[in-house]
N, C-alpha and C positions, 0 to 999 in steps of 0.2 A: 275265749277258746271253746272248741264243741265239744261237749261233754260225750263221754267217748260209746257211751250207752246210746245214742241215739244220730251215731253215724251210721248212713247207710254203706251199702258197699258201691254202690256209684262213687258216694263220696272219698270213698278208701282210694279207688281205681284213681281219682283223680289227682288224689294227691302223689300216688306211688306216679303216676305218670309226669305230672309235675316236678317230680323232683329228677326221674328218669331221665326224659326226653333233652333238656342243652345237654346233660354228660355225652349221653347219644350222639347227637347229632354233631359235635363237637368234636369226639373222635372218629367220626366219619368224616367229616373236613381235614382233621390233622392226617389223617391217611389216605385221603386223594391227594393232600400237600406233597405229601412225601412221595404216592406214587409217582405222580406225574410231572412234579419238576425235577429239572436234573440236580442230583447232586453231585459233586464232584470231588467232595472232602471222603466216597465211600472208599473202603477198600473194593480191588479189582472181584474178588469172588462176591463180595455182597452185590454186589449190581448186577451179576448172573441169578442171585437169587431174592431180588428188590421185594419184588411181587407176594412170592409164597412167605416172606417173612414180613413184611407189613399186616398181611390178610392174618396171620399168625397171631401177632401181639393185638390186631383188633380186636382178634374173637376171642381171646385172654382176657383183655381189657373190660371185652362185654360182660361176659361171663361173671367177672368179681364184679361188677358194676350192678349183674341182677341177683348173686346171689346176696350183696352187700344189701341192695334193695330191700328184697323179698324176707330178709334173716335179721333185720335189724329193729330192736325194737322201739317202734318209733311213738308206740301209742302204749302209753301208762296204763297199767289194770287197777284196779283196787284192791288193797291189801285184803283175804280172806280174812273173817272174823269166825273165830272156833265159837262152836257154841258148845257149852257143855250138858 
């Protein structure tokens, strides 16, 4: 493991990207799924509003996904030592 004092912040970026990018890209796929094939189990008003409410729960979806990202701590600090 890399000791955390001598990651760069490239190295940060790739990991935060790393872990980002399939959630990403993943709920971009499941919401062209849903746009674009027909469903036919919706109710009759959801399918007047398919669109504005998929695009809806993406950008939800995102949202916790980078603030879960960016808010999470993924990299242990070292216990302060008091000195007296």
């Amino acid at each position: 493991m890399i000791d955390h004092q001598q990651i760069s912040l490239g190295q940060i970026m790739g990991l935060i990207l790393r872990h980002v990018m399939p959630r990403f890209f993943m709920a971009v796929i499941i919401a062209l799924l849903f746009m674009f094939f027909p469903m036919p189990w919706w109710p009759l008003w959801a399918t007047y509003c398919q669109a504005p409410l998929i695009i809806f729960g993406l950008i939800v979806y995102l949202g916790k996904l980078l603030l879960d990202t960016f808010f999470y701590p993924r990299y242990p600090t070292k216990p302060r030592v008091k000195r007296d």
